[in-house]
PyMOL CGO cylinders between C-alpha atoms (Angstrom):
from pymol import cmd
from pymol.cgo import CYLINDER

trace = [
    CYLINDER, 114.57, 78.25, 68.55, 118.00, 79.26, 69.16, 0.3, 1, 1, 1, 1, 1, 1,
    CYLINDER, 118.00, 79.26, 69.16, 120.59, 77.24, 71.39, 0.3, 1, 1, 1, 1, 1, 1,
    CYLINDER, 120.59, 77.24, 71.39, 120.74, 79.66, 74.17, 0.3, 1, 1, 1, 1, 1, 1,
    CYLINDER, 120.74, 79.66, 74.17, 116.90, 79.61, 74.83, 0.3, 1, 1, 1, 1, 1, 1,
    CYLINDER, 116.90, 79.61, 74.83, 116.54, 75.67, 74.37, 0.3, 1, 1, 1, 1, 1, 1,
    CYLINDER, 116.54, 75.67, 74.37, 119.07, 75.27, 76.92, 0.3, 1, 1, 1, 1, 1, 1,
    CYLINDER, 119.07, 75.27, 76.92, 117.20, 77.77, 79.18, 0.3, 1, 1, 1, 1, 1, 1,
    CYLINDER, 117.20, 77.77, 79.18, 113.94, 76.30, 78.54, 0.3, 1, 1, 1, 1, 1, 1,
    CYLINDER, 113.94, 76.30, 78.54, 115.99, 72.77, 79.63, 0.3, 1, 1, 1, 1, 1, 1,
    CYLINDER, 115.99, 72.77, 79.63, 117.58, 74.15, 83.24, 0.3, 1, 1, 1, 1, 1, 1,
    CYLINDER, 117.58, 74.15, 83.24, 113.84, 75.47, 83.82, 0.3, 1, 1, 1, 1, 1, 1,
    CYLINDER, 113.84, 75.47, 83.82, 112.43, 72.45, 82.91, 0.3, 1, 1, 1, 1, 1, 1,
    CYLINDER, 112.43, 72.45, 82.91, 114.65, 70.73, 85.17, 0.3, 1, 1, 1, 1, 1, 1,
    CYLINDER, 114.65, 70.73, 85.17, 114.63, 72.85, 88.29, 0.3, 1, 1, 1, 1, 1, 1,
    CYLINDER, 114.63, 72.85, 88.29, 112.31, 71.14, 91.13, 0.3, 1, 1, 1, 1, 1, 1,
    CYLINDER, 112.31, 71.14, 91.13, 108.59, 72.37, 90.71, 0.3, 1, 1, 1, 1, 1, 1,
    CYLINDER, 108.59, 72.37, 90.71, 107.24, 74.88, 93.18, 0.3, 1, 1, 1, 1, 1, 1,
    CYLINDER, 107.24, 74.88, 93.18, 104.56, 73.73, 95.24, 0.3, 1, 1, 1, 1, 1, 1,
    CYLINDER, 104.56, 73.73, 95.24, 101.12, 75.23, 94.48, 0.3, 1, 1, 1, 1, 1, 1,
    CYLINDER, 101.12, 75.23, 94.48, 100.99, 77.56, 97.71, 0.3, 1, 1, 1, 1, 1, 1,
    CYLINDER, 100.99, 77.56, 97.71, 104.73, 78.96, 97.00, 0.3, 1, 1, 1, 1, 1, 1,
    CYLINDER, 104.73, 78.96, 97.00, 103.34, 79.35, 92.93, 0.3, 1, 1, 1, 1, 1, 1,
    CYLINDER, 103.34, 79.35, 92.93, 100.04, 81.08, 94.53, 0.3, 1, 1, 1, 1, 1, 1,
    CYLINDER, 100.04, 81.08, 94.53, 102.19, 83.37, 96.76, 0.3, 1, 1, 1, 1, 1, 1,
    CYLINDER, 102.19, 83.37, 96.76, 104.37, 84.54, 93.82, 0.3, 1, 1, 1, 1, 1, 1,
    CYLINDER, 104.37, 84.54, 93.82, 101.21, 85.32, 91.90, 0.3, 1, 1, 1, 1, 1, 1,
    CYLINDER, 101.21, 85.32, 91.90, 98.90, 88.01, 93.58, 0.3, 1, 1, 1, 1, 1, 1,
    CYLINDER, 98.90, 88.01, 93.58, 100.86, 88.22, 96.66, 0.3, 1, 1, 1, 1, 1, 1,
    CYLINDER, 100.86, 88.22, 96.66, 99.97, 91.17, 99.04, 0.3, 1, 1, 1, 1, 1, 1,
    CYLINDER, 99.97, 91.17, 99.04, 103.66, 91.99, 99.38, 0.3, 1, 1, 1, 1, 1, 1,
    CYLINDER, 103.66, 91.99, 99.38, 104.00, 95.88, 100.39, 0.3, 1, 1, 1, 1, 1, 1,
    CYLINDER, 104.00, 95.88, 100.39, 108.15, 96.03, 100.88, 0.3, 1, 1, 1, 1, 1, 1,
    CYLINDER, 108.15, 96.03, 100.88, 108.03, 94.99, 97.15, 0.3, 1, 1, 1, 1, 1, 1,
    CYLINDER, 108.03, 94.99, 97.15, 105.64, 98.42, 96.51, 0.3, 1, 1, 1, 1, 1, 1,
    CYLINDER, 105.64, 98.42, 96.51, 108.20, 101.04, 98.10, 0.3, 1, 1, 1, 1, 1, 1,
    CYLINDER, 108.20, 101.04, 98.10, 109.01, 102.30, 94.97, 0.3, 1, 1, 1, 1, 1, 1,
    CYLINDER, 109.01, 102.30, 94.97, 105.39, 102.35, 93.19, 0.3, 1, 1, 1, 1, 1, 1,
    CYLINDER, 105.39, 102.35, 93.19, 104.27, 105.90, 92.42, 0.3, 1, 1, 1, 1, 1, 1,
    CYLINDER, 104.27, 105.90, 92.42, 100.81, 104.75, 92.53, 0.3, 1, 1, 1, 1, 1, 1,
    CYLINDER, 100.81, 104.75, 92.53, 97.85, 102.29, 93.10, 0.3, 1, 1, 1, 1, 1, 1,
    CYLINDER, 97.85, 102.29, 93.10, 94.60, 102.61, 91.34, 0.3, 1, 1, 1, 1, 1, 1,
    CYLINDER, 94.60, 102.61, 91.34, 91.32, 102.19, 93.97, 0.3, 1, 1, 1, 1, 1, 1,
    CYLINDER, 91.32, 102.19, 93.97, 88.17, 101.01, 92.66, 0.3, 1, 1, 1, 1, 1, 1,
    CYLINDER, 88.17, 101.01, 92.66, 84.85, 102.04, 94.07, 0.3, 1, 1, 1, 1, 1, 1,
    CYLINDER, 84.85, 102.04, 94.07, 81.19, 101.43, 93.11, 0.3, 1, 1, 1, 1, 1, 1,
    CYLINDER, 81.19, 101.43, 93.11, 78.53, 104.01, 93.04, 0.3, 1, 1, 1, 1, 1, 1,
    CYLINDER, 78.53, 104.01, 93.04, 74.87, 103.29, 91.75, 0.3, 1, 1, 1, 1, 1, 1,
    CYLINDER, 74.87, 103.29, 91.75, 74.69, 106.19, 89.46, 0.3, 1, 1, 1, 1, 1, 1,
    CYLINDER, 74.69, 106.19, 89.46, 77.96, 105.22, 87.65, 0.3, 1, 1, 1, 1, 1, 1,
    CYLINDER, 77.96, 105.22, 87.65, 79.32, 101.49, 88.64, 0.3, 1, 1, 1, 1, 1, 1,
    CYLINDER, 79.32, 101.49, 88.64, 82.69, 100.57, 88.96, 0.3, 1, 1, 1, 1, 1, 1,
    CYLINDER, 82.69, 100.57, 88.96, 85.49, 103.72, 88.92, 0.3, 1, 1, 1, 1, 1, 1,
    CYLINDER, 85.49, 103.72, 88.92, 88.95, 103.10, 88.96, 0.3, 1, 1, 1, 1, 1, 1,
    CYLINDER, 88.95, 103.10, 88.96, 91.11, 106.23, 89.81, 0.3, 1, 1, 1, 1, 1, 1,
    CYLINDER, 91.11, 106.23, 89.81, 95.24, 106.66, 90.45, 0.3, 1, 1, 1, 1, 1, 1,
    CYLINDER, 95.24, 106.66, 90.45, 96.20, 108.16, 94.43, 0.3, 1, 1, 1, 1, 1, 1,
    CYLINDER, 96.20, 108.16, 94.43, 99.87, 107.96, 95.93, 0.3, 1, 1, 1, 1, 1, 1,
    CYLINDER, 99.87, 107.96, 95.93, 100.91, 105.65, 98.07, 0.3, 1, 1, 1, 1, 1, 1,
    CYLINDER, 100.91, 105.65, 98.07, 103.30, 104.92, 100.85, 0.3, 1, 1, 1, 1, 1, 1,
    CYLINDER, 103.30, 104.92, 100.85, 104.61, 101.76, 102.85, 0.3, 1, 1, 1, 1, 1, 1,
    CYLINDER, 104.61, 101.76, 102.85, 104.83, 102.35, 106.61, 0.3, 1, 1, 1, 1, 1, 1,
    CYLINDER, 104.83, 102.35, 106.61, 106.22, 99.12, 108.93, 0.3, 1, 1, 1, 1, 1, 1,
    CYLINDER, 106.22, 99.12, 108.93, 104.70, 96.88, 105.73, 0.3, 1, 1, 1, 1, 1, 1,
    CYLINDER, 104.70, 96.88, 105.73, 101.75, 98.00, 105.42, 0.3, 1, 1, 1, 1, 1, 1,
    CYLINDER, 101.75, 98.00, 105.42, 100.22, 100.23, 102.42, 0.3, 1, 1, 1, 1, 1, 1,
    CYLINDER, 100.22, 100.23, 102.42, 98.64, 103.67, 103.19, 0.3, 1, 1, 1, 1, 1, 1,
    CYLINDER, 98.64, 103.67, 103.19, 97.37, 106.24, 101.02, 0.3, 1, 1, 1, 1, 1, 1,
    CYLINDER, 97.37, 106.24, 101.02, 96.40, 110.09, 101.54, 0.3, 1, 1, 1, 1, 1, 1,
    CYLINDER, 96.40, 110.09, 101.54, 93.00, 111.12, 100.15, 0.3, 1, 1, 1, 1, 1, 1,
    CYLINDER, 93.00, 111.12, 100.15, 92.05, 114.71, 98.67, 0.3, 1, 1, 1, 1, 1, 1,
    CYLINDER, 92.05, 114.71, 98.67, 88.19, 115.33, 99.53, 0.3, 1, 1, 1, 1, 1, 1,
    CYLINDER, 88.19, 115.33, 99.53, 86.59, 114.02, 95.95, 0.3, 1, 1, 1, 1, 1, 1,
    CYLINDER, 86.59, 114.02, 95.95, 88.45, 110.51, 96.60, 0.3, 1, 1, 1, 1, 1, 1,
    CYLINDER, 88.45, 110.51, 96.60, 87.11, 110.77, 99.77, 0.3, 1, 1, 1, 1, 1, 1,
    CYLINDER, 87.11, 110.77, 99.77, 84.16, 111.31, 99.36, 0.3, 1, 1, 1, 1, 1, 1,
    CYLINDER, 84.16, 111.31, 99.36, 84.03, 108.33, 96.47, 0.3, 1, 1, 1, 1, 1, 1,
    CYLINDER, 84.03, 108.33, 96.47, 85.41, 105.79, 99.08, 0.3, 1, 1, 1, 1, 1, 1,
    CYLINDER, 85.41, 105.79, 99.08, 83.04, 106.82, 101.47, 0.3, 1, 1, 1, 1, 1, 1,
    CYLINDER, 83.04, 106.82, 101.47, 80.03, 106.42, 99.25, 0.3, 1, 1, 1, 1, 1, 1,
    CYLINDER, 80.03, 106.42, 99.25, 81.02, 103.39, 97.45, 0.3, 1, 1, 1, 1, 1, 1,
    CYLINDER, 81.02, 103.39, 97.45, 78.29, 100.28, 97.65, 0.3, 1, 1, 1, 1, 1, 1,
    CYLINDER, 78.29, 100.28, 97.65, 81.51, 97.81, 98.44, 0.3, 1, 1, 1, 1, 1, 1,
    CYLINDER, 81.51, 97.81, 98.44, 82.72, 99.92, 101.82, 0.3, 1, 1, 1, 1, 1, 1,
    CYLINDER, 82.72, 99.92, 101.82, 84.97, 99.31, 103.10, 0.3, 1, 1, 1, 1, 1, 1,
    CYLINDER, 84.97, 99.31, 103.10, 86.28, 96.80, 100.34, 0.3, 1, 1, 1, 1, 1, 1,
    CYLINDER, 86.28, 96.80, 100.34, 87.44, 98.21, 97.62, 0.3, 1, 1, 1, 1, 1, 1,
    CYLINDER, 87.44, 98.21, 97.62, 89.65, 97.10, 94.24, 0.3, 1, 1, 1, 1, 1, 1,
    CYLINDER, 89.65, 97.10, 94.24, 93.57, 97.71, 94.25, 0.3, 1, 1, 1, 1, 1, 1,
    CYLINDER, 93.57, 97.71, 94.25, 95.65, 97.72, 91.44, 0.3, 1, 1, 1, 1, 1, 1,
    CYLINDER, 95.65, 97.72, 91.44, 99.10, 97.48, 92.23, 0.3, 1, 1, 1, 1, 1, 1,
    CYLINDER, 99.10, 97.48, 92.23, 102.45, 96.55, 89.95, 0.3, 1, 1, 1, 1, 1, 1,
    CYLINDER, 102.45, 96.55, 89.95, 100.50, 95.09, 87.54, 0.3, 1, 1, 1, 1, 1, 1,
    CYLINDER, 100.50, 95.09, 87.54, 98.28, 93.10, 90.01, 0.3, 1, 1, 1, 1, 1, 1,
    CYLINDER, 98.28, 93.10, 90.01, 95.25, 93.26, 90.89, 0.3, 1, 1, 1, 1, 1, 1,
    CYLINDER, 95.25, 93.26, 90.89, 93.37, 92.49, 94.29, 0.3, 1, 1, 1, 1, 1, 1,
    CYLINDER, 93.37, 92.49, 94.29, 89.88, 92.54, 94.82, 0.3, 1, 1, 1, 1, 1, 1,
    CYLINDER, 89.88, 92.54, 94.82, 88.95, 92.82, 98.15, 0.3, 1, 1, 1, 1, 1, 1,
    CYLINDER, 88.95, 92.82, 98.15, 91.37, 95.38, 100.28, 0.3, 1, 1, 1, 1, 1, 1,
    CYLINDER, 91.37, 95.38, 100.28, 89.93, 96.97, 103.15, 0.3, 1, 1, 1, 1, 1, 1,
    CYLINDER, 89.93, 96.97, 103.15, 90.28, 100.52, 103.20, 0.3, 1, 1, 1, 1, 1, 1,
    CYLINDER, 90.28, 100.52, 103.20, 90.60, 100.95, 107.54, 0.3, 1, 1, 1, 1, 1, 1,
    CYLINDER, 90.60, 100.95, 107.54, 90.70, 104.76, 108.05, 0.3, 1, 1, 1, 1, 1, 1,
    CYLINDER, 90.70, 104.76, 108.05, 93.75, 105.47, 110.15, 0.3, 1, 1, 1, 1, 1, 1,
    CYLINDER, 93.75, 105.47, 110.15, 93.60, 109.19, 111.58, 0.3, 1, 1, 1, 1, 1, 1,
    CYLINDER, 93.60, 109.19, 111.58, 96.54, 108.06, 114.22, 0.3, 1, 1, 1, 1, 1, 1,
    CYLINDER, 96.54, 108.06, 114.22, 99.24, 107.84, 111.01, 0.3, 1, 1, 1, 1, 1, 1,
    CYLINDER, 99.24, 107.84, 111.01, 97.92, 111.24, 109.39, 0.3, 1, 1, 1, 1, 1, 1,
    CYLINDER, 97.92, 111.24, 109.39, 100.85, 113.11, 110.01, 0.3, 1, 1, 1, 1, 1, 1,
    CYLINDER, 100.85, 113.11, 110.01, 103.60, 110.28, 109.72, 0.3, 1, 1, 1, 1, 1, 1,
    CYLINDER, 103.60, 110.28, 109.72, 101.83, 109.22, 106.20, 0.3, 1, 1, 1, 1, 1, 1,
    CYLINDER, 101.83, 109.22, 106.20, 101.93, 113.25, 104.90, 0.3, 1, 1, 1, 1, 1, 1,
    CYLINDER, 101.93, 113.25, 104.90, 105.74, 113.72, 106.01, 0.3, 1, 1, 1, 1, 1, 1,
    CYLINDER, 105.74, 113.72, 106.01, 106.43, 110.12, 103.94, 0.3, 1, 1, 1, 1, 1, 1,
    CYLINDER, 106.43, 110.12, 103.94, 104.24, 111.22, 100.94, 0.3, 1, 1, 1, 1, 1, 1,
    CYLINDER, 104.24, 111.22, 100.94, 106.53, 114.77, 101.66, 0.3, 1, 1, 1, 1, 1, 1,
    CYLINDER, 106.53, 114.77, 101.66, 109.62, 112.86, 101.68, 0.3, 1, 1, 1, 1, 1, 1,
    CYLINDER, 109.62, 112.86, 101.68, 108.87, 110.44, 98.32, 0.3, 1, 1, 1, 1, 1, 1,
    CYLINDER, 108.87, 110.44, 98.32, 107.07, 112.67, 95.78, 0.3, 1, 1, 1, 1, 1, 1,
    CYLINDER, 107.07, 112.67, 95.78, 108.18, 116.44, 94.82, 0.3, 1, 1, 1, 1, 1, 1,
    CYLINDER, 108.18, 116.44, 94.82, 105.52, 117.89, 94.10, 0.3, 1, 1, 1, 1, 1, 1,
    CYLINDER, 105.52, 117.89, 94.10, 104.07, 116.78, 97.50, 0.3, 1, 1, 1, 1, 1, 1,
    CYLINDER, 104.07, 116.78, 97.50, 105.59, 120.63, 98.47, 0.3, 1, 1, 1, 1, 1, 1,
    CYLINDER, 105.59, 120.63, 98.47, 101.97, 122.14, 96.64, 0.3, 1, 1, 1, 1, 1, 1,
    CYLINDER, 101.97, 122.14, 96.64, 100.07, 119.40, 97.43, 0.3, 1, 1, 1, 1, 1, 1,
    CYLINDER, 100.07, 119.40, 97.43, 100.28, 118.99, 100.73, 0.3, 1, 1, 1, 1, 1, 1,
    CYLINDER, 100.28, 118.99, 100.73, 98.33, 122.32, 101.49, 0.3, 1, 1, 1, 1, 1, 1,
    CYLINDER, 98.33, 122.32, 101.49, 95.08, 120.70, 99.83, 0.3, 1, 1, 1, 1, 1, 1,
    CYLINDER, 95.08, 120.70, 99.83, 92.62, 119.01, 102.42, 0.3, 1, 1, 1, 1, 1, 1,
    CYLINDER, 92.62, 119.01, 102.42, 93.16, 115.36, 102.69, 0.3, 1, 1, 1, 1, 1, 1,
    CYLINDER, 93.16, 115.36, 102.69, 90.18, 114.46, 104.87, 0.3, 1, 1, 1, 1, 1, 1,
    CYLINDER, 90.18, 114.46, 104.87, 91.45, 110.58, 105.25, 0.3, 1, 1, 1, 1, 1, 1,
    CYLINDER, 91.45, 110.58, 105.25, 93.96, 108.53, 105.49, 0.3, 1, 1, 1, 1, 1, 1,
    CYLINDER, 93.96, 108.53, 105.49, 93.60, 105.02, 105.19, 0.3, 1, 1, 1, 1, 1, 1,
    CYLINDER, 93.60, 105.02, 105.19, 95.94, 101.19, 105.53, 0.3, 1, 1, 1, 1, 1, 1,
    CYLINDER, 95.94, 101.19, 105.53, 95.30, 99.18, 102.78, 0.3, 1, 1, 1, 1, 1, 1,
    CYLINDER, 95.30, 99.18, 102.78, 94.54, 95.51, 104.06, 0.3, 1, 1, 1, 1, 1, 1,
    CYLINDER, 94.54, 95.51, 104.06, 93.63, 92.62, 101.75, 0.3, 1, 1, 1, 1, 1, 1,
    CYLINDER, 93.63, 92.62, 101.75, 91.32, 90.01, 102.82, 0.3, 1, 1, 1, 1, 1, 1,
    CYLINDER, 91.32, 90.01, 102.82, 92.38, 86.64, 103.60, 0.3, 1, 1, 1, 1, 1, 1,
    CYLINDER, 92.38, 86.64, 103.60, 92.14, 84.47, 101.04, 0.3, 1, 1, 1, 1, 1, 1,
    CYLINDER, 92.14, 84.47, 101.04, 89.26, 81.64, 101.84, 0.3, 1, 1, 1, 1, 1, 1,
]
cmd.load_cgo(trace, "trace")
């Protein structure tokens, strides 16, 4: 081990230990502000004729909270899925199992001028049909 990582591993070893609900909130914390940048999330649904299905959409994060922009085939997969309105999110390489999907028709417009605004080739997509729009709201842990 070389000298400058031994005396790393010593200041770590040294700093006070977190408590477990600060350790737990650093792991697997629903943190949206820290999401801005993501280019995507991946949504899992669950359909009887195929199981779980992961797929990538788009995201943006309005007043801290996550919202995403669905094309009619995502849609339609949300809609259908045996877990609705739960779904899976994976997010900057986390993963959260339980996220309400709570369809928000009111933010429709500000969501498509933010998803305008943060991804370039938003200027073709935009003119497909997007039937919903949904905020992305984990459960509580129990």
């Amino acid at each position: 081990m070389s000298i400058a990582r031994a005396l790393l591993l010593t200041a770590f070893l040294q700093l006070p230990a977190a408590s477990d609900a600060s350790a737990a909130d650093l792991a697997g914390a629903w943190t949206p502000a820290a999401w801005k940048s993501q280019d995507t999330l991946d949504i899992q649904t669950s359909a009887p004729e195929e199981g779980e299905y992961w797929f990538p959409v788009w995201l943006v994060v309005l007043d801290d909270q996550v919202y995403v922009r669905l094309g009619t085939r995502a849609a339609d997969r949300v809609e259908k899925s045996t877990t609705k309105p739960y779904m899976g999110i994976r997010i900057a390489g986390q993963q959260f199992d339980r996220v309400k999907g709570t369809p928000a028709p009111e933010k429709a417009e500000e969501v498509a001028a933010a998803m305008g605004d943060k991804y370039w080739s938003d200027v073709f997509v935009r003119y497909f049909n997007h039937p919903l729009t949904l905020r992305l709201i984990p459960e509580p842990e129990k």
